[in-house]
N, C-alpha and C positions, 0 to 999 in steps of 0.2 A: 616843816614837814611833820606828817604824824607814823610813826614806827609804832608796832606791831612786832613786840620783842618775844621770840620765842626760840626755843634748842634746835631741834630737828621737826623734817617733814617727811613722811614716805609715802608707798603706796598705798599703805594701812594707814590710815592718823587715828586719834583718839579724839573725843569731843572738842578738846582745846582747840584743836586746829580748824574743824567742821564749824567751831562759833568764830572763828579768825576769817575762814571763809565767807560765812552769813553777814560779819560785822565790816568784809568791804566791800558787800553788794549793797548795802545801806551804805557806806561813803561816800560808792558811785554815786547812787538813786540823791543823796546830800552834796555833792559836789563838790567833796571834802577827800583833798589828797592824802596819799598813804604810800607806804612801803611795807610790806612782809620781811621781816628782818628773822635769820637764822645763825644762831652762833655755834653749834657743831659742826665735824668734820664731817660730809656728807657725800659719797660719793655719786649716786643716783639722782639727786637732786632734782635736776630738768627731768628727767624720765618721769620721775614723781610730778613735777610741775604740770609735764602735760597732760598727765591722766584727771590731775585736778582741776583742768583749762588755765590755770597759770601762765603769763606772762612773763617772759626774761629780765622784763624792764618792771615789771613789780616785784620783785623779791630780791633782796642783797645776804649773800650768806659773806660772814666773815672773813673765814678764809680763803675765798673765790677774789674777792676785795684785797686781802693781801698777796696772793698773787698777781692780780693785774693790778690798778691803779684808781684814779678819782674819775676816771671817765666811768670804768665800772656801776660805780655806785649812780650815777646819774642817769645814765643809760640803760643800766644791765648788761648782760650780757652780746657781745659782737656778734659770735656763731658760735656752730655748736661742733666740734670736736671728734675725729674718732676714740672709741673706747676700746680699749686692751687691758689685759692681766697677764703677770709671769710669774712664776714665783722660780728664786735660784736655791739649791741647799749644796752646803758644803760637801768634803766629800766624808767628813766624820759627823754628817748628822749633828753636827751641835746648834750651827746659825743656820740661817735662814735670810734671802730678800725679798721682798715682793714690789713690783714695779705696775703701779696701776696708772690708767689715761684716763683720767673725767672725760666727760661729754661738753664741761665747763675748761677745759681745758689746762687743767692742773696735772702733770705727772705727780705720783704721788708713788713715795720708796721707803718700805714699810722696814726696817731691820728690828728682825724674831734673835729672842736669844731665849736659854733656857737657865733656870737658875730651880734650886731647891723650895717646896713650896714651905714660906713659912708663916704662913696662916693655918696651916694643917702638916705636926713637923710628923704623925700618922702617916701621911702621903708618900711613899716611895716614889713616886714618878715622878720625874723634874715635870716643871709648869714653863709652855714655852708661851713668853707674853711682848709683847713691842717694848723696845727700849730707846729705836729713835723715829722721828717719821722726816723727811724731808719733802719739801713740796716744790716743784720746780715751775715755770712757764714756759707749757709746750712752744709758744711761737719764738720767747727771746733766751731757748734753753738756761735761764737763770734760776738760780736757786733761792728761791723769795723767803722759805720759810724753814726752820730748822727745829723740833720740839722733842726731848728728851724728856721718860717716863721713869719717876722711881717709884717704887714697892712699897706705901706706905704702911707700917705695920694694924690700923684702925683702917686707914680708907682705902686703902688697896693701893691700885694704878693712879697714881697722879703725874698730871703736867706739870715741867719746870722748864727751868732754862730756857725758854721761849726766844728764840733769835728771828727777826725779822729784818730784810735785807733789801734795799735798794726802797724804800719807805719813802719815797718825794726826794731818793737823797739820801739820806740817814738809815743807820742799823741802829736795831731798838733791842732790849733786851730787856724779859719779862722773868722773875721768876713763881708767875702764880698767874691762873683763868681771871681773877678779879683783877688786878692791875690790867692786864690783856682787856678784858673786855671794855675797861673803864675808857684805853687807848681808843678802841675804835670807837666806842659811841659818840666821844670826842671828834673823831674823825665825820664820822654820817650829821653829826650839829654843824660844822666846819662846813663840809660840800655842801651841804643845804642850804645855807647860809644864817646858818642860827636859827633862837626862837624853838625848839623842838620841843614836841610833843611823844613823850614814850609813854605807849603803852605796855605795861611788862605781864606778859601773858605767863611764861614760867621760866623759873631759872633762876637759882640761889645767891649764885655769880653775879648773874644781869642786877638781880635788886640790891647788893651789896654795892658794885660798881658803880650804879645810877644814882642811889641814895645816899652814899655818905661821899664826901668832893663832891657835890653838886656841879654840872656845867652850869655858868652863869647864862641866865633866862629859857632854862628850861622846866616844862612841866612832868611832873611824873605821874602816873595815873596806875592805877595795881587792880590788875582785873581777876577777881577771885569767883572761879571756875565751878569748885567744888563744896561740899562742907565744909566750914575751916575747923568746925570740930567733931571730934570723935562721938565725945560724951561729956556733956557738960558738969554731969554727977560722975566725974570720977577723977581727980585731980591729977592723978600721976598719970594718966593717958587720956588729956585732955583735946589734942589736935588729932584732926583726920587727916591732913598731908604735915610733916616738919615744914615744909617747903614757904607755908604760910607764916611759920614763927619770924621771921623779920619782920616780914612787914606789920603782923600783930604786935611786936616789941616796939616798933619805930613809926607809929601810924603818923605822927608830926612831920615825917620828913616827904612824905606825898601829898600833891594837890585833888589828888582823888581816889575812892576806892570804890571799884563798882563792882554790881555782883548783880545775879539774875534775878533774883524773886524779894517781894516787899517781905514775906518772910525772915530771910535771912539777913535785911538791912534792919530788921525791928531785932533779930537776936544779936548781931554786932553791938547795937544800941545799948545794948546792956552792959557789956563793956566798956563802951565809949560813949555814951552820954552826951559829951560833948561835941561831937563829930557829925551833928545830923544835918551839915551843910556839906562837910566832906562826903559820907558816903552815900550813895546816889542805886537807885535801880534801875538798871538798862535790860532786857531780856538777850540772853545770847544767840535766838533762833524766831524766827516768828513764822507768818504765811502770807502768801503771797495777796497784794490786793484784787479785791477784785475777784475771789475765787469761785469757781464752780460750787453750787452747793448738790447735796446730796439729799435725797429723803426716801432710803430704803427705809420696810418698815417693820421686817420679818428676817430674822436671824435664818439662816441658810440650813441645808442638809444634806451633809452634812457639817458643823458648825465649822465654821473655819480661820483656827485664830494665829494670830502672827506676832512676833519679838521680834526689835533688829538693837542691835549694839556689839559692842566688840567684845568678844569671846573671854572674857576673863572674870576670874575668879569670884570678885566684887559683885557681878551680876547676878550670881547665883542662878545662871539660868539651867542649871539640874534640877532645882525645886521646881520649875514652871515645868520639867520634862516629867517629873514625877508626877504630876497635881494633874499633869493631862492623861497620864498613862489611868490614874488613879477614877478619873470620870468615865475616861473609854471600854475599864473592867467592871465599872457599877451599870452599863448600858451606852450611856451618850456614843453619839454618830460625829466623832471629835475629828480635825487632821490641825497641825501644828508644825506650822513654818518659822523657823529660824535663820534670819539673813545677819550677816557679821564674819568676822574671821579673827584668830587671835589664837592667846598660849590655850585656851581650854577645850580646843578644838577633840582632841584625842578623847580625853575627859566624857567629854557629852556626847561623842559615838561610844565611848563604853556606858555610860548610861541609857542611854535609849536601846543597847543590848539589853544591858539587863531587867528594864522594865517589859521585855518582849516589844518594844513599839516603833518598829523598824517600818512597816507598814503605814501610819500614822502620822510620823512626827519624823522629819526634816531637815536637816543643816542645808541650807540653799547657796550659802556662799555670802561674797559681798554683793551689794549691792548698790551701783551709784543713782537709781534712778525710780528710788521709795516713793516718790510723790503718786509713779504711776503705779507701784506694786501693793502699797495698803487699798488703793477702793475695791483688789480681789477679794478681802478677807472680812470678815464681820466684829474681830473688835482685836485689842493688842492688850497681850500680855508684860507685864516687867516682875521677876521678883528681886531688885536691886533693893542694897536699906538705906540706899542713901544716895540721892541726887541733886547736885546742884540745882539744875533749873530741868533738865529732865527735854531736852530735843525732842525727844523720839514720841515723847509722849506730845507736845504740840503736835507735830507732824503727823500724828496719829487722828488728833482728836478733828483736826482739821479737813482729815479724810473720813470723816464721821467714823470710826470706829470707836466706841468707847473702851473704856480703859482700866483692869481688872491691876489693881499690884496692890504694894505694902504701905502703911500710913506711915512714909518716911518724909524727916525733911530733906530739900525743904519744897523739890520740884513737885513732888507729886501730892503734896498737901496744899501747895497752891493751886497748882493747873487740874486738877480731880477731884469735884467735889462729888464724896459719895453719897452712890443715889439717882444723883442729878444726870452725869455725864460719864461717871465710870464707880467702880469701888474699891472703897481702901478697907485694905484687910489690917489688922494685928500680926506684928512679930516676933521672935526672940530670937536675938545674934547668936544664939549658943541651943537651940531646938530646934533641929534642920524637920523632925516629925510635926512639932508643932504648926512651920510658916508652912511647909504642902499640905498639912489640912486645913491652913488658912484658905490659901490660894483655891483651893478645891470647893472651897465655901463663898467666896467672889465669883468664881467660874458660874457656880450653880444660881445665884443671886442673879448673876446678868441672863441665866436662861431664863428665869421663873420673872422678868422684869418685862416691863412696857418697851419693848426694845426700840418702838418707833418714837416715844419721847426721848429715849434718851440720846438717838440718834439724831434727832431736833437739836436737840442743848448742847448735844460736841459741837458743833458748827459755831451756835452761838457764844461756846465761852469762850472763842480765840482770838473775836472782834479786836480786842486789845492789845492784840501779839500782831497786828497789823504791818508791812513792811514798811510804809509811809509811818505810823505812828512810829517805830523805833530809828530809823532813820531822824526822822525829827530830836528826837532823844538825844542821840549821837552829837549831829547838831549845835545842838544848845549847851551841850558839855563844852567841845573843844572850842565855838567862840568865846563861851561863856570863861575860861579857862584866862583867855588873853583878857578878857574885856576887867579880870579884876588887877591886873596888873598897875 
């Protein structure tokens, strides 16, 4: 079986999970079985499942596994559960319990204590934080799982003491997430019956666990999402996530490292030299075969241009608020739609106050169903500086709108050749004035441009981002994987 190792799912996800998506509609279209594998405590889970069309029987969360049993994991889940919450407090306000009912059928009994905060000894107010959680099984009221939280004074809330209870049998007793996760991944190669296939999508734990004690005949594969670096010219803050430093220290202990764009396998390269059979490019999103083509030929009035991604920080999508407010005060007949949800929500309603562009420019919300909301608009903004492989922008360019952002890598110096298909501007991580008169300078580019050639060329540069062609991809890894055995 091939696993799809990742933390949590909600009804927000983040790219990770949207290429986890994309990468087992290619399994299916491949024939090539799979699991979504989740090792956080997650209470919503199925809720989240169904909004994503997820299946019961495709996804195994950890803890769900430790309460019920090995049928679990083969099946999924039996039914679904009613949901409740209570929460009890003492009568001196000190403790606290909270008694919740999954929908997966887990009671789950949260005991709050309060203690002095000492990470900030400034703080007057005690910090009330979990200290035990107990997990029971709604149908055979048994208490499967038992996990006590200490105060670490560097990492804060850590898991210890980890008791697992009626286990095939046997009570196990964890005191660390990497011993714990090592158990059950042990366990899903066991029910499967060997031979596994992980792929580790995130999670520090997972590639610790997976990587060092190997299961005997398993493959590992480490699929890297984002930059793995920050800045290559700058030594002491070299990485863009910590999260990649294992597996950059330990590249020998996986049979594969795959990552979105031929870009970012030639700068790996530079590093590892020797690893150009190991690391492989697969794209993490493509389009659909077969597609509708477009040939608008004349930018709209007024112009109407669109950004989707999740609301955060990274995106910078204040500069893209700025840069359109900044065109709409010099003349242009601009409006500016924004689909996403996330922490910067607040944020970019207070910006779009303060440029006056209430009128103009948009937060529209999430949205699951972008395929049919880009052919409204005439081309897609990003002022992100840095993209793995950049989703949003295929999906864009696919709905012919060309594509105005920043010459970051590694997505959008692949997939936007400027000129041709969209334009890349100039940055600086540290001149927010600089990159919106950048963007204000791309905006203006794509007006004063051949808009019906370049509306020709988004269609044609995604040929290769094809659903069948990366399915094929897929493919020829995971046989190719057994076949050097």
């Amino acid at each position: 079986m091939n696993f799809f190792i990742d933390g949590a799912m909600g009804i927000g996800n983040s790219g990770v999970e949207h290429a986890e998506f994309y990468r087992a509609a290619r399994f299916d279209q491949a024939k090539i079985p799979y699991r979504f594998v989740f090792v956080e405590l997650v209470k919503e889970l199925h809720e989240a499942m169904d909004k994503w069309h997820l299946r019961d029987d495709q996804v195994i969360n950890m803890w769900e596994y430790f309460v019920h049993d090995d049928d679990y994991l083969r099946h999924g889940l039996k039914k679904r559960y009613p949901t409740s919450e209570d929460l009890v407090v003492d009568g001196t306000n000190t403790h606290r319990i909270r008694h919740s009912v999954t929908s997966a059928g887990m009671r789950m009994v949260y005991h709050y204590v309060k203690y002095p905060d000492k990470h900030d000894p400034n703080n007057k107010l005690l910090v009330v934080s979990t200290g035990r959680i107990e997990l029971f099984n709604v149908e055979s009221n048994e208490r499967r799982v038992m996990i006590e939280y200490v105060d670490d004074p560097n990492r804060k809330a850590l898991m210890t003491n980890i008791h697992l209870y009626h286990q095939n049998g046997k009570h196990y007793l964890f005191n660390n997430l990497v011993d714990l996760h090592r158990f059950f991944f042990q366990q899903l190669d066991r029910v499967f019956g060997g031979h596994s296939t992980f792929l580790i999508d995130r999670g520090e734990e997972n590639e610790v666990a997976l990587a060092t004690h190997k299961i005997p005949d398993v493959k590992l594969v480490d699929v890297i999402h984002a930059d793995h670096l920050s800045d290559r010219d700058v030594p002491a803050h070299p990485l863009w996530n910590n999260y990649n430093e294992f597996m950059l220290q330990h590249i020998d202990l996986y049979d594969r490292v795959v990552v979105a764009t031929k870009l970012q396998r030639k700068d790996l390269l530079i590093d590892f030299p020797q690893a150009t059979k190991k690391i492989v490019t697969i794209p993490v999103g493509g389009v659909r075969d077969g597609g509708k083509r477009r040939n608008k030929r004349k930018l709209g009035d007024p112009i109407k241009i669109i950004t989707a991604s999740r609301l955060a920080s990274e995106k910078h999508i204040d500069l893209a608020i700025r840069a359109v407010a900044k065109l709409h005060d010099l003349g242009s007949n601009i409006i500016f739609d924004i689909y996403g949800q996330g922490g910067e929500d607040k944020k970019l309603k207070q910006t779009i106050q303060d440029v006056h562009a209430e009128k103009y420019v948009q937060l529209q919300g999430l949205s699951n169903d972008l395929e049919h909301v880009y052919p409204q608009y005439d081309a897609f903004i990003s002022a992100s500086f840095s993209e793995g492989f950049g989703l949003t922008y295929i999906e864009a360019l696919n709905a012919a709108l060309p594509v105005v952002t920043f010459k970051a890598r590694f997505g959008a110096m692949e997939l936007v050749k400027d000129g041709n298909n969209g334009f890349l501007q100039e940055f600086k991580r540290d001149d927010d004035d600089f990159n919106v008169a950048q963007l204000v300078k791309g905006l203006e580019r794509l007006m004063q441009a051949d808009y019906g050639r370049l509306v020709k060329n988004t269609q044609a540069s995604v040929k290769q981002f094809q659903d069948h062609v990366i399915a094929n991809k897929w493919k020829e890894l995971i046989h190719g994987l057994r076949a050097i055995d």
